[in-house]
C-alpha positions in Angstrom: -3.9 30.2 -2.3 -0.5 30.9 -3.1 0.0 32.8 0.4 -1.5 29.8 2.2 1.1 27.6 0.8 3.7 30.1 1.8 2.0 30.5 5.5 1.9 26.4 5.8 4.3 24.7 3.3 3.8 21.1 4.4 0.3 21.7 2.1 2.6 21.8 -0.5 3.2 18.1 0.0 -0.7 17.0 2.0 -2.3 18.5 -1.5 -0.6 16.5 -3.7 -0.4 13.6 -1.7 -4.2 13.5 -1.2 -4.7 14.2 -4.9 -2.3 11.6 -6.0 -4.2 8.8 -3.4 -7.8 9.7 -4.6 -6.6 9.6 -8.2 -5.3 5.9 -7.7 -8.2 4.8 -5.8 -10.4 6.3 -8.3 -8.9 4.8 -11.6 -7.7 1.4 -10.0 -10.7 -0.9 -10.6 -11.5 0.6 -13.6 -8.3 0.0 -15.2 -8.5 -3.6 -13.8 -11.8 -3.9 -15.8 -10.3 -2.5 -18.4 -7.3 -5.1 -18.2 -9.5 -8.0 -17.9 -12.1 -7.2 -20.6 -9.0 -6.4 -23.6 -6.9 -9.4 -22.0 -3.7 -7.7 -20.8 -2.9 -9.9 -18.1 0.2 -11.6 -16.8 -0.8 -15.4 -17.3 0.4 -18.3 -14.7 3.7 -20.4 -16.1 6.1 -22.3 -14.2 8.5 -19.6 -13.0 5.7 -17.2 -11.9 4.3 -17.1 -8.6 0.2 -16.7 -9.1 -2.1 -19.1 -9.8 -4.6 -17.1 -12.1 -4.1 -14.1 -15.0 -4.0 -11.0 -13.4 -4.2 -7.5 -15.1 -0.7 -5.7 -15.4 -1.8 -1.8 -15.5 -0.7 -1.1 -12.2 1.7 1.4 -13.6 -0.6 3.1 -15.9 -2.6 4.0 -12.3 0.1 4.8 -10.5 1.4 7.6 -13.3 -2.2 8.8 -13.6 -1.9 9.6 -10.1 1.7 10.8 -10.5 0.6 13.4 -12.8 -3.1 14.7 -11.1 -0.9 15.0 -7.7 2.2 17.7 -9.5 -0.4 19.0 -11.9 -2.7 20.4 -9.4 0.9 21.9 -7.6 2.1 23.4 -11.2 0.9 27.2 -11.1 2.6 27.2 -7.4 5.7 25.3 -7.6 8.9 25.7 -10.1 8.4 22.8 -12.2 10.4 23.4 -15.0 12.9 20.7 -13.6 10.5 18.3 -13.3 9.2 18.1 -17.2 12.7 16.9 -18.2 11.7 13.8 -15.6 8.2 13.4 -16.1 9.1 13.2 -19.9 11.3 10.6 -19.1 8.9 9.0 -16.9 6.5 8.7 -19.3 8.7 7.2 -21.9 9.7 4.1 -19.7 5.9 3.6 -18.6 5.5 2.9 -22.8 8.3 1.0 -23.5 7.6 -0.9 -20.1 3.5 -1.1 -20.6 4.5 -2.4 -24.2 6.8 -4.8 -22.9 3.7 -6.0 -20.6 1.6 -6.4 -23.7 3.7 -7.7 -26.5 7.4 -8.1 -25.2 10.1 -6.7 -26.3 13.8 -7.5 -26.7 16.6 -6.9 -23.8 18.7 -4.8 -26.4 15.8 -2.4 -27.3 14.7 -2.0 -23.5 18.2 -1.0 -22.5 18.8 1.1 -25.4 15.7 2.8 -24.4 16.8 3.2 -20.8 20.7 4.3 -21.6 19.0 6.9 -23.9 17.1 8.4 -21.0 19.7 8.7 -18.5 21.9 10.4 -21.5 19.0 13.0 -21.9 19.2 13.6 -18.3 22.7 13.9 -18.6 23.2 16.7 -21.0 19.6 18.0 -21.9 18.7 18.3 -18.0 22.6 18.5 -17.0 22.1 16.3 -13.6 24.8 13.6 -13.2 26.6 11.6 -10.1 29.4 13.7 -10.5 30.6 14.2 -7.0 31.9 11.6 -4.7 31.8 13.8 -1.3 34.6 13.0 0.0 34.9 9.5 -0.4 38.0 7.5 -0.5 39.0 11.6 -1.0 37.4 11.9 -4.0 35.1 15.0 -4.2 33.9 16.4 -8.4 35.0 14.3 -11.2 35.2 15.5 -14.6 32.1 15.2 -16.9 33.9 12.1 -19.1 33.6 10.4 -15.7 30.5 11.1 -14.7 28.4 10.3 -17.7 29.4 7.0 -18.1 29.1 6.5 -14.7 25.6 7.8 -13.9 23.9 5.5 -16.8 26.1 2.4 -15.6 24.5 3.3 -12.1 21.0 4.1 -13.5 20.4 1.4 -15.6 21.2 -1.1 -12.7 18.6 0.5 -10.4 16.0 0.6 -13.2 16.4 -2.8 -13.8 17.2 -3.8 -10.2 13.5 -2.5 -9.5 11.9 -4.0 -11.9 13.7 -7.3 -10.9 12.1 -7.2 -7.5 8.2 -7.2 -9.0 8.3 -10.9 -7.9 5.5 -11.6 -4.9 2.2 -8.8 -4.2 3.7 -5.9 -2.6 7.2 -6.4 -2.9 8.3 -3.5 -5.9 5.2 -0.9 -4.5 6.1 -1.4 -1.3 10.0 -1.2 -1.4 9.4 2.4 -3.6 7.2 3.7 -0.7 9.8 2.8 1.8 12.2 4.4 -0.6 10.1 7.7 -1.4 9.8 7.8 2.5 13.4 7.9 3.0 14.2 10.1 0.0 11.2 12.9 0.9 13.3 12.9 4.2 16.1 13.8 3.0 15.3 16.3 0.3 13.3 17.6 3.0 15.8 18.4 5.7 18.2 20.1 2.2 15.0 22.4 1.5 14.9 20.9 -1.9 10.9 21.0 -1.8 10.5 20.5 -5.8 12.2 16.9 -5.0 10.5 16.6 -2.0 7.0 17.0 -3.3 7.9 14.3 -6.3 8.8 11.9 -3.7 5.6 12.3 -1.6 3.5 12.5 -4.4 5.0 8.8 -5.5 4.3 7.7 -2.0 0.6 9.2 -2.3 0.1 7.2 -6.3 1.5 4.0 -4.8 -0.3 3.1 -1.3 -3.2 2.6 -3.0 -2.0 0.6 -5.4 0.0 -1.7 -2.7 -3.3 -2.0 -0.5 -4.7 -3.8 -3.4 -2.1 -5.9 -4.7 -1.2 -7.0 -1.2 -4.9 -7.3 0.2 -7.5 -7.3 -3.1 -8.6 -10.4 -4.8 -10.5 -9.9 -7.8 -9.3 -6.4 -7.3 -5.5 -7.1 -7.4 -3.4 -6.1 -10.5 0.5 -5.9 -10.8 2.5 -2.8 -11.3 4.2 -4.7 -14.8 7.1 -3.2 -16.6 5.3 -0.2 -17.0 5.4 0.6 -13.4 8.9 -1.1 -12.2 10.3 1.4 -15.1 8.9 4.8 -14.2 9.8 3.8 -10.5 13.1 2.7 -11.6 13.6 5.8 -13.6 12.7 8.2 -10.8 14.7 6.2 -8.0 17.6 6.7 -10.4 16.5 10.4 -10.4 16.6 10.6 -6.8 20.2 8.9 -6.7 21.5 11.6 -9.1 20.1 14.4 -7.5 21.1 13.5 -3.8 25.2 13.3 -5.3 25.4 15.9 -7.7 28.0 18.6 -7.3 26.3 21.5 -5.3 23.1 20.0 -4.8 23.2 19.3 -1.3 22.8 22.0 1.4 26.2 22.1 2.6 25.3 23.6 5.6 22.9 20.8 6.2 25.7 17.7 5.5 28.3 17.0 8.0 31.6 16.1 7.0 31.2 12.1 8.7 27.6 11.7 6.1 27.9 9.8 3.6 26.0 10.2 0.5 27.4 7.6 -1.4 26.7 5.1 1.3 23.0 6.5 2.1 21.8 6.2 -1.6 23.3 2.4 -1.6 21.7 1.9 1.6 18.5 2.6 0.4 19.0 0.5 -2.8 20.6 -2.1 -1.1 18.4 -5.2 -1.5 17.4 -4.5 -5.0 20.8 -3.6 -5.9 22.8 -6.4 -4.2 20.4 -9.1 -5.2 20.2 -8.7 -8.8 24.2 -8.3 -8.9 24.3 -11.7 -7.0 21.2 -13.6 -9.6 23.2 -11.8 -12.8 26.6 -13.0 -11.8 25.2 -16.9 -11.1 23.5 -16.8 -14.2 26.7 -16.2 -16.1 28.8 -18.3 -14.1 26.4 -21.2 -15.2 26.8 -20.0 -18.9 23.2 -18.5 -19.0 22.4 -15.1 -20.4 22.4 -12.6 -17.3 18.4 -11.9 -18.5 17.5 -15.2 -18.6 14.8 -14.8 -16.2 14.6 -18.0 -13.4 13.5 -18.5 -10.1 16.8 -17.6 -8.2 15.9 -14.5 -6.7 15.6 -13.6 -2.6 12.0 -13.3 -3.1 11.8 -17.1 -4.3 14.4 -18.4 -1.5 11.2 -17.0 1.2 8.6 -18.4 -1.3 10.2 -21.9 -1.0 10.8 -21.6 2.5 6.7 -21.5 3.0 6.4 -17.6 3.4 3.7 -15.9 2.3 3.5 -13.2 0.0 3.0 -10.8 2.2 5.5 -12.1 4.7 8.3 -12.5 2.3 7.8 -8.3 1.3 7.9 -8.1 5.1 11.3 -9.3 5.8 13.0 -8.2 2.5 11.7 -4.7 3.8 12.8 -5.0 7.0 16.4 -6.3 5.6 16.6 -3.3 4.0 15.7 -1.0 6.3 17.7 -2.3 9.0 20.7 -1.8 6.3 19.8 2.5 6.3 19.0 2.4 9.8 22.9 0.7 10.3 24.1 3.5 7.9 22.1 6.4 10.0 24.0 5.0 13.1 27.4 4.7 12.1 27.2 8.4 10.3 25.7 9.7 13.7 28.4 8.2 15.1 30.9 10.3 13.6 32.2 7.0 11.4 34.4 7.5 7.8 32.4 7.8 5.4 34.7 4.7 4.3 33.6 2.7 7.0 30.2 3.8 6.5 30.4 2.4 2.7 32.2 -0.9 3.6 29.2 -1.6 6.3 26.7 -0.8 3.9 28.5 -2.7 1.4 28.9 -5.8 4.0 25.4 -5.9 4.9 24.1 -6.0 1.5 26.2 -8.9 0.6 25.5 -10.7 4.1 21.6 -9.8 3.7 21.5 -11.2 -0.3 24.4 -13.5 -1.4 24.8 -14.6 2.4 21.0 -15.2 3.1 20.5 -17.4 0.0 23.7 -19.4 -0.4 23.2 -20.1 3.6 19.8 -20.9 3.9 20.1 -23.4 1.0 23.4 -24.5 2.6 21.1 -25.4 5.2 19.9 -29.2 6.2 16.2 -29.9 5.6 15.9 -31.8 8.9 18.2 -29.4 10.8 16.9 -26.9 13.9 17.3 -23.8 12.1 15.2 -24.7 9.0 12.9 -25.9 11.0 12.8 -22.6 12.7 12.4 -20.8 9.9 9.5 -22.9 8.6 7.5 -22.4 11.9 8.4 -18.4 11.0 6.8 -19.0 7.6 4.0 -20.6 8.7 3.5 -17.1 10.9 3.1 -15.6 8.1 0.2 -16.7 6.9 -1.9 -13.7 7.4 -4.1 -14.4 4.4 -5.5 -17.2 6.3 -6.7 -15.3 9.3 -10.0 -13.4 9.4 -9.1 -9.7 9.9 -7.4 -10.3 6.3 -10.9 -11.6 4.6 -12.0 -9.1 6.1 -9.5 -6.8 4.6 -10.0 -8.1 1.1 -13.4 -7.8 1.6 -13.1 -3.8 1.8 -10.7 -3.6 -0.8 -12.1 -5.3 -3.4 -15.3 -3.8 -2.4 -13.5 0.1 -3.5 
């Protein structure tokens, strides 16, 4: 086995990927069952989106599939690295699934979370401690870095589980993000960190198909799943800028890391920053939750669900594709950060403040009302027909 791997490596990340998918498709109605028989389920109030309680185990699936898809890869792949992580991993899926069940307070979630990241700090010795070249700066000292990886951290943990606002919008942003990230690791021959990534995207298609598609079927990822995802994008952010991690044969002095890892969190990142800061400016607590976020703006236009993950997607991607440009373009990697910074503003605090700027009556909200009505797919046949199979599974 072990010299087939070495004779075609990309079934070092088909295995897992196909184990990971299977595992997923195989515990997902159960767990909804489950869920719906012992009443964990995220009930209807005014500043949710659904209609009916819907079971919140998502996450539970996707780790079961998680850990099937790099357990079946253990006696062939170096995976020391990856208990430190999965052992994180598996302590923000219970402090999140707990959260889902009986709630728990702000202060104790981010305690939890800053105690990770400091574990990965200096038990697992991985930190953002290299700017690559930007605005000069290349290693910082450790006193730096520290507090700076678990400011960073913690804002994309909780910037992902912000996002878990319409069906598909969290799953679907990690795939995209795994996507990117298994690219990248790919192309720097880090295949431990390529494998994790894949093996993400294998545990979470599944899980998207039926929260954007099922019906009686559907169940949302919860805390337990924004969490792990937010713990391992956070992982895939400190391992793409820490000092001598990168290939440096494989970077070219114009590609910026900094601004690739915010172009990929963009959205996520820039939103939350933008919903936090309006929150306080109005004298609310910063976790107060409301209904301010870009998810609700495409909601209220008349989006649907599935259109509104769509275009948030598509804002995003078009934010690493403009990063991808300029850095083949031989741009600074200054430039390249003030772009990606520029877009993510214009694409979140730009987007909202404009389109509610906007008259009711006017041509271009009436534009983008006949645009939401478009995306309506849930009332056209090929998606019964979808939901049909799904919930079928």
């Amino acid at each position: 086995m072990r010299q087939l791997l070495d004779t075609y490596p990309v079934l070092l990340l088909l295995i897992p990927f196909a184990v990971a998918f299977c595992s997923v498709c195989w515990i997902h109605p159960r767990l909804v069952r489950l869920a719906r028989m012992k009443g964990i389920v995220d009930n209807p109030n005014s500043r949710k989106l659904q209609r009916t309680p819907v079971p919140v185990l998502g996450g539970t699936a996707v780790f079961f599939g998680l850990f099937l898809g790099l357990g079946c890869l253990s006696p062939f792949l170096d995976c020391d690295r990856l208990f430190l992580i999965f052992t994180l991993m598996t302590l923000m899926l219970y402090t999140g699934t707990l959260d889902d069940i009986m709630g728990l307070s702000p202060r104790l979630r981010f305690a939890v979370e800053i105690l990770s990241v400091l574990l990965l700090v200096f038990i697992g010795h991985q930190s953002i401690n290299d700017f690559h070249g930007l605005w000069g700066v290349g290693i910082i000292p450790l006193w730096v870095a520290a507090p700076l990886t678990v400011f960073a951290s913690v804002g994309i943990i909780n910037a992902i589980n912000l996002i878990d606002g319409v069906n598909g919008l969290s799953s679907g942003y990690c795939v995209m993000a795994c996507v990117i990230f298994s690219v990248f690791f790919w192309c720097r021959d880090d295949m431990t960190m390529t494998v994790l990534a894949v093996v993400c995207v294998g545990a979470l298609v599944p899980f998207f198909i039926h929260n954007v598609f099922g019906d009686s079927s559907r169940m949302f990822i919860g805390d337990g799943g924004t969490l792990v995802m937010g713990m391992l994008m956070s992982v895939f952010v400190i391992r793409v800028l820490h000092a001598g991690v990168a290939d440096a044969s494989a970077v070219t002095p114009d590609e910026g890391l900094i601004p690739f890892t915010l172009a990929v969190l963009s959205i996520p990142v820039f939103d939350t920053l933008r919903v936090m800061s309006c929150r306080m400016a109005r004298g609310r607590s910063p976790f107060l939750p409301d209904k301010t976020h870009l998810h609700h703006l495409f909601i209220g236009v008349g989006f649907s669900h599935p259109g509104t993950t769509f275009c948030i997607l598509s804002l995003n991607l078009l934010v690493v594709v403009t990063w991808w440009l300029l850095s083949a373009c031989g741009v600074s990697v200054d430039v390249q950060l003030y772009a990606v910074v520029g877009l993510g503003l214009l694409f979140t605090f730009g987007l909202y403040f404009g389109v509610q700027a906007l008259p009711r009556k006017g041509k271009a909200y009436r534009f983008l009302r006949r645009l939401a009505v478009w995306s309506h797919i849930e009332r056209k046949g090929i998606y019964f027909w979808l939901q049909r199979q799904v919930d079928r599974t």
